[in-house]
C-alpha positions in Angstrom: -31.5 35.8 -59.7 -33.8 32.9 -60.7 -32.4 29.9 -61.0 -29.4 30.4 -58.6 -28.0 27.8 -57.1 -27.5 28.4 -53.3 -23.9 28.6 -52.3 -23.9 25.5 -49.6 -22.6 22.1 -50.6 -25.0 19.5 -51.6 -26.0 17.9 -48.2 -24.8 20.1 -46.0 -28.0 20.7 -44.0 -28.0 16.9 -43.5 -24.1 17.3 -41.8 -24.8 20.4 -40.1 -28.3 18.4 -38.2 -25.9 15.2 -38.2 -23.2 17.5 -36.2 -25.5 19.4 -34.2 -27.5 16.1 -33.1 -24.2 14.3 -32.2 -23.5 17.5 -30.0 -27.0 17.2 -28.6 -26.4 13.5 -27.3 -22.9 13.9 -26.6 -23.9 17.2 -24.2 -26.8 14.8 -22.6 -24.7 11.7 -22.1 -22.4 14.0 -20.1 -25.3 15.4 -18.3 -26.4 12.3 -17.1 -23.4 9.8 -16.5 -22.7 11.5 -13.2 -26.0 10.8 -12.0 -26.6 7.4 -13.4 -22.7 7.0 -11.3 -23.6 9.1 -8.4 -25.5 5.7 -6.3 -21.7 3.9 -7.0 -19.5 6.7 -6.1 -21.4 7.4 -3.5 -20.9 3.8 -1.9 -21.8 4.8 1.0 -24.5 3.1 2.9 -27.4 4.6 0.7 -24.7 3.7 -2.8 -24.2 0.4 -1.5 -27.6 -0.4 -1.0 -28.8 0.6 -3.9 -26.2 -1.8 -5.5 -27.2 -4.8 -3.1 -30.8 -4.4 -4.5 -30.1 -6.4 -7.5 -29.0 -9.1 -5.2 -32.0 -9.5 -3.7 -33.9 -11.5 -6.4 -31.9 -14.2 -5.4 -30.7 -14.0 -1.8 -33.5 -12.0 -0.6 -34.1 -9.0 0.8 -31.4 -7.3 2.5 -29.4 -10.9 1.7 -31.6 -13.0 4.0 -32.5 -15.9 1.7 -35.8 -18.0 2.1 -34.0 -20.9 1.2 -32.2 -22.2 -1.9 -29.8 -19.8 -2.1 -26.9 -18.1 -0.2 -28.0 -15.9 2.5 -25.3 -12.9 2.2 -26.0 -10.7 5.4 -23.7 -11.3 8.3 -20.7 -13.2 5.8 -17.7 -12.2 6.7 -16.7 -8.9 4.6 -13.3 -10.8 3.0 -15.2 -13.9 1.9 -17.8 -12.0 0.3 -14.8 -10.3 -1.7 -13.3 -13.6 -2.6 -16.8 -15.0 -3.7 -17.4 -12.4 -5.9 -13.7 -12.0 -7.4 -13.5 -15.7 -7.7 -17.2 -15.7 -10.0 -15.8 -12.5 -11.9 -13.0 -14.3 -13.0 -13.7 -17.7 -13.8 -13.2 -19.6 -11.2 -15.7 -20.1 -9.4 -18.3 -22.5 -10.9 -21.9 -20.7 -11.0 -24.9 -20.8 -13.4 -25.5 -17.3 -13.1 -23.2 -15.3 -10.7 -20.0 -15.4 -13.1 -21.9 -13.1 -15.7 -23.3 -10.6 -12.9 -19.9 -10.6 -10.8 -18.5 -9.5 -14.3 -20.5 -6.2 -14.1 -19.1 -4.8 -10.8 -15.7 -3.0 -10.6 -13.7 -3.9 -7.2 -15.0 -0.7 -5.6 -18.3 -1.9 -5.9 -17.6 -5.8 -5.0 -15.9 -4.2 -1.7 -19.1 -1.8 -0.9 -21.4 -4.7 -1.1 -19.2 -6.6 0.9 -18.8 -4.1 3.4 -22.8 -3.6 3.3 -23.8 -6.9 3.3 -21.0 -8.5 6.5 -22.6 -5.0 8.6 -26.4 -6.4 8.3 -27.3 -9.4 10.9 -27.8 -13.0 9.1 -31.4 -12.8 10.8 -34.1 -10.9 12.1 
């Protein structure tokens, strides 16, 4: 029949790529969470490190400062726990460390802890 009008609802090749692209993401968002969260529930040595690396701008590699900061490796594991909980929540002063600290749940604070009192203070 010419002029027929097709039986689907104004826009509803618009919802059905809307739908079908929200599917998409929400199918690729759970493909990749458990490996963008593998390196922290693995917090293990190799989970931990890979946390501590974000440390190291500041306190150096493996947390053996050159000087001007905090050198991490070889603190005692508890103080290292405090630290952190006390910049995470306020209060402990810090220009910097109060907004990072935020970022870590207590599992993590306690593997880079745990990492960072096994290492030696030097080399």
């Amino acid at each position: 029949m010419a002029g027929a009008q097709s039986s689907a609802m104004p826009g509803s090749s618009s919802v059905r790529t809307g739908v079908r692209a929200f599917g998409f993401a929400l199918a690729l968002f759970g493909a990749v969470a458990p490996v963008a969260a593998a390196p922290v529930a693995a917090a293990g040595e190799g989970g931990a490190r890979y946390l501590a690396a974000t440390c190291a701008n500041c306190h150096g590699t493996d947390g053996r400062s050159a000087g001007g900061m905090a050198t991490l490796a070889g603190k005692p594991r508890e103080s290292l726990i405090e630290a952190m909980q006390a910049f995470r929540g306020g209060q402990r002063p810090a220009t910097i460390m109060h907004q990072i600290a935020k970022g870590y749940s207590d599992e993590q604070i306690v593997a880079l802890a745990d990492y960072f009192a096994r290492l030696k203070a030097s080399q």
